[in-house]
N, C-alpha and C positions, 0 to 999 in steps of 0.2 A: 603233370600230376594227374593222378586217374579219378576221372568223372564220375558223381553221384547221381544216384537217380531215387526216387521214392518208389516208383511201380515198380515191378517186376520186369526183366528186361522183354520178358514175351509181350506184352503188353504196352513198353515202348515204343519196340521195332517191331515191323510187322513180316521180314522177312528174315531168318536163319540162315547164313551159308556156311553149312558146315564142312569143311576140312572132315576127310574122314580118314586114314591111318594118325594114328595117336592119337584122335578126339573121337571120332565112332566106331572104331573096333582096332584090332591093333592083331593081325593076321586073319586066322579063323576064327577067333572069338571078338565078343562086343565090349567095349570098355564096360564097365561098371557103372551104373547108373543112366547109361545112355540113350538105352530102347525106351525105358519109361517117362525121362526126361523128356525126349523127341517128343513122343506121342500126350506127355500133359502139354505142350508147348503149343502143341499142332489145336488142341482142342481149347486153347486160348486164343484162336486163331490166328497162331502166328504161322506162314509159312515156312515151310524147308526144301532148302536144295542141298545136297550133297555136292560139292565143290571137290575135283582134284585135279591135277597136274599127269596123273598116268594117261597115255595116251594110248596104250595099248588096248584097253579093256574097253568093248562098249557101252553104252550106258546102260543095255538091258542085261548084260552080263553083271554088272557092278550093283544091279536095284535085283536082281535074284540073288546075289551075294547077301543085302542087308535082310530080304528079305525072311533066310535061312537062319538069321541073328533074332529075329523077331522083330524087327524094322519096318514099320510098312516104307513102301519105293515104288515107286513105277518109273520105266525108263526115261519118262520125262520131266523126274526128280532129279536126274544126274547130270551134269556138265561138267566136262573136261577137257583138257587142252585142247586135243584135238579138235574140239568144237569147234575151241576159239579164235584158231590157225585156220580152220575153213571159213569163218565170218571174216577173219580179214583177208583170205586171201580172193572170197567172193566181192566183198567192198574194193578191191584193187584192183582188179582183173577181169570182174561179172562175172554172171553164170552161166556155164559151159564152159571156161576157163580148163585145160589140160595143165595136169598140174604134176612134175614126177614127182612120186614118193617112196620116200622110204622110210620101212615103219612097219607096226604089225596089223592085223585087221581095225584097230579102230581108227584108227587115221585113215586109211579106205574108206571104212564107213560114213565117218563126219567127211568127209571132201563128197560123195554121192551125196548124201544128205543137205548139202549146201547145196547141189546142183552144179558138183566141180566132175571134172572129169579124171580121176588118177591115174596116169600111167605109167610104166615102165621107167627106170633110171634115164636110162636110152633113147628113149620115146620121143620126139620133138613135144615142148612143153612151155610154156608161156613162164613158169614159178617151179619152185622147189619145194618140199613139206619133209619135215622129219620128225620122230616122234622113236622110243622106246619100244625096241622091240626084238626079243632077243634069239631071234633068227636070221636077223640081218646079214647078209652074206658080205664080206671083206671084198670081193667084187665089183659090189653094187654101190657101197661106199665110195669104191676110187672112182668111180665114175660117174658119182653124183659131183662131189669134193671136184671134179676137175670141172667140169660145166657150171658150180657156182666161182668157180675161179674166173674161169672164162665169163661171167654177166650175167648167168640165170640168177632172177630177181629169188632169195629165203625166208623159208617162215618155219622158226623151228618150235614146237608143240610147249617145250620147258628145256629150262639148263639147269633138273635137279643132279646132283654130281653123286648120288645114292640114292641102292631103293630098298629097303629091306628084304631077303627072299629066306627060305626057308632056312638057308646053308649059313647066314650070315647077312653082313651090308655090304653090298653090289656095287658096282659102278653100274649108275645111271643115265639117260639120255644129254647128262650135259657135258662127259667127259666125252661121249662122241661129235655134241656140238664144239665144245673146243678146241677138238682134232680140227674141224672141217675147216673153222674160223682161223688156226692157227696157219694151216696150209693154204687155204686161199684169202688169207688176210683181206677178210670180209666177217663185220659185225651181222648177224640175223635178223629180224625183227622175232621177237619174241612174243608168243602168246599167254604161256601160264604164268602162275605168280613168281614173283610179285611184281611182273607187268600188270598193267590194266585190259587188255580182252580178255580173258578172263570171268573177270569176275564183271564186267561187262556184259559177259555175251549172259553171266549167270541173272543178271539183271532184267535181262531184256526180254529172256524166255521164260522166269519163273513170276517176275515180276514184284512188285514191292516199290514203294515210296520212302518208306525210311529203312532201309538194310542194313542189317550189322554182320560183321566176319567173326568167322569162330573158328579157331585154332590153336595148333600146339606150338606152331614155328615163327618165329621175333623173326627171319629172314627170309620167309615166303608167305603166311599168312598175314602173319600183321603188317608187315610193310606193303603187301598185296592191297589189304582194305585201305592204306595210308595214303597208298597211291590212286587209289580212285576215290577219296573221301571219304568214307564213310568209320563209323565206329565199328572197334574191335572189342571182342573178349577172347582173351588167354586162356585158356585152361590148363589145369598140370598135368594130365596124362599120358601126354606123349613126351617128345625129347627135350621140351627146353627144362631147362633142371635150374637150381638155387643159383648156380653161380652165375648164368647165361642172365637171367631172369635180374639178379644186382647190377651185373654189368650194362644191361641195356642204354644204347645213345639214345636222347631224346625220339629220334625218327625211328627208331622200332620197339618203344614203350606203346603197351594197349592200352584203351581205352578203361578199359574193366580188367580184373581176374578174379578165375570164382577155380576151385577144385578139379570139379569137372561140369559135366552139361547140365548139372541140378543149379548152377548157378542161372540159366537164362531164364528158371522161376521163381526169382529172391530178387529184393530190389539189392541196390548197390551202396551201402554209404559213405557217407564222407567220411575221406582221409586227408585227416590235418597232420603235417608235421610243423611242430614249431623249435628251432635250437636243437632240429637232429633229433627230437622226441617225437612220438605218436604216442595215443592210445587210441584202441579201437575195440569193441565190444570189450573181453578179457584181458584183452593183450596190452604189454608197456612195452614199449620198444625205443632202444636210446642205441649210441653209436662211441661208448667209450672207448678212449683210445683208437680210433679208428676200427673196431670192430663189432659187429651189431648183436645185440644182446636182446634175447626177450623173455619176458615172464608173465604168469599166467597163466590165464585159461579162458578158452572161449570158441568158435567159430573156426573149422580149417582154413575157407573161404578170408575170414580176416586175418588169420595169420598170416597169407601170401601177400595183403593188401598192403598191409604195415610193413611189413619187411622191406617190402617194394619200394613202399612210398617214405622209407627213413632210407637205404641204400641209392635211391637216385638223389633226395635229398644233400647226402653225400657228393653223391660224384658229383653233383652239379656246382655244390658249394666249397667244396675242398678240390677238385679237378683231378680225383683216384677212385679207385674202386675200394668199395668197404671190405671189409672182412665176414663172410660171410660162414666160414669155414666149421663155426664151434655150434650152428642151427645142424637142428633138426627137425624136417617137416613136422608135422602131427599128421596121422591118418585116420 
């Protein structure tokens, strides 16, 4: 069931890890409401890191990207996989550790940055590192894939299996992790979500005492913050959509959901469902015949809330998914 709170979530938590494609911009442009949200957030003194799983981009590439949004950033607002692949593979190995990679400049980067040494596929090398990058030569592949076959210790950056690019959605770094896993029947340790280094490593460098995770995806970010403890908020900007959002199993239900990022300066209220009923500010929401109905008016924010929390209601007490089908968001 999703958690109340009377403050504001800024106010709460005192650190932000924002997921940023579908929750802070969503190619060249900024979500809607995001730069300003950020920045009253920031002046309620919550912190923010910018959280992602690309491991190709550095971090100063990625905070002059937000910055172009009208974002403030600095490179040491950003942590990404690759970071988190080089803290583990500095914890495993030490520093100086040679490490082959293969990957684009920012997994270079994060391994020097740890005080790792990356070298060649080829290279005699202590570890493996992979990471998204799409220059990757079919070469250097088979001759990575064959030396982790043969015992060199893996650590691959994420296993997202899409990335969004300009032309369309891509296969991403985890259809190449699959490849490798599939041939040399060897699992990776993984660093991006919804592993824990991660959002770990995002811990430890930006810092914070009570952190909460902010995203678009029930299978990388929320299940991310689930796996290291901490509280989630949803937002609907990005990919998970009504039917994703009804069907979710207990382990990848958030803590909160709010619209978008204006929700981390609203408090959250409670949502009662009783006999498959809610009401919550405007909204009635019941589950006749197995399919969810609502009426009213009131709050986009609590229309996500109630739907949510009579649709798991459901699944949890009937053992189906509701019908979701005859909703229409509000905008």
């Amino acid at each position: 069931m999703l958690k109340s709170t009377e403050r504001a979530l800024s106010a709460e938590y005192d650190l932000a890890m924002l997921d940023l494609d579908g929750v802070v911009y969503i190619g060249g442009h900024a979500v809607p409401r995001a730069p300003e949200s950020i920045a009253a957030a920031r002046q309620e003194q919550m912190k923010v890191a910018f959280v992602t799983n690309n491991a190709a981009r550095p971090p100063a590439v990625v905070a002059e990207h937000l910055r172009d949004l009208g974002i403030e950033a600095s490179p040491d607002d950003v942590v990404n996989s690759a970071q988190a692949a080089a803290a583990v593979l500095r914890e495993r190995f030490g520093t100086g550790a040679r490490i082959a990679a293969l990957g684009a400049v920012g997994l270079t980067e994060a391994l020097e940055d740890a005080g790792l040494v990356p070298v060649a596929v080829d290279e005699p090398a202590e570890a493996a590192a992979t990471g998204y990058g799409p220059d990757v030569v079919w070469r250097d592949l088979m001759r990575l894939a064959t030396r982790i076959r043969e015992g060199l210790p893996w650590v691959a950056s994420n296993t997202d299996g899409s990335i969004p690019t300009a032309y369309g959605v891509a296969p991403g770094h985890g259809v190449l992790v699959e490849m490798i896993a599939r041939f040399a029947d060897v699992t990776p340790t993984v660093a991006g979500k919804p592993a824990p280094p991660l959002l770990q490593e995002t811990i430890r460098r930006v810092g914070g005492g009570r952190p909460l995770m902010v995203g678009d995806r029930l299978d990388t970010d929320i299940a991310g913050g689930t796996a290291v403890g901490v509280d989630t908020l949803l937002v609907m900007t990005g990919v998970t959509g009504l039917d994703e959002l009804a069907q979710a199993t207990p382990d990848l239900r958030p803590t909160y959901i709010a619209a978008d990022l204006g929700g981390l300066l609203a408090p959250q209220p409670a949502v009662e469902v009783v006999d498959g009923r809610c009401r919550l500010g405007g909204w009635v929401v019941a589950v006749p015949d197995g399919a969810v109905a609502i009426d009213g008016a009131g709050a986009v924010d609590d229309w996500w809330r109630a739907v949510a929390a009579v649709s798991w209601w459901w699944a949890d007490a009937i053992g189906s998914a509701a019908d979701v089908s005859r909703l229409t968001p509000p905008r």
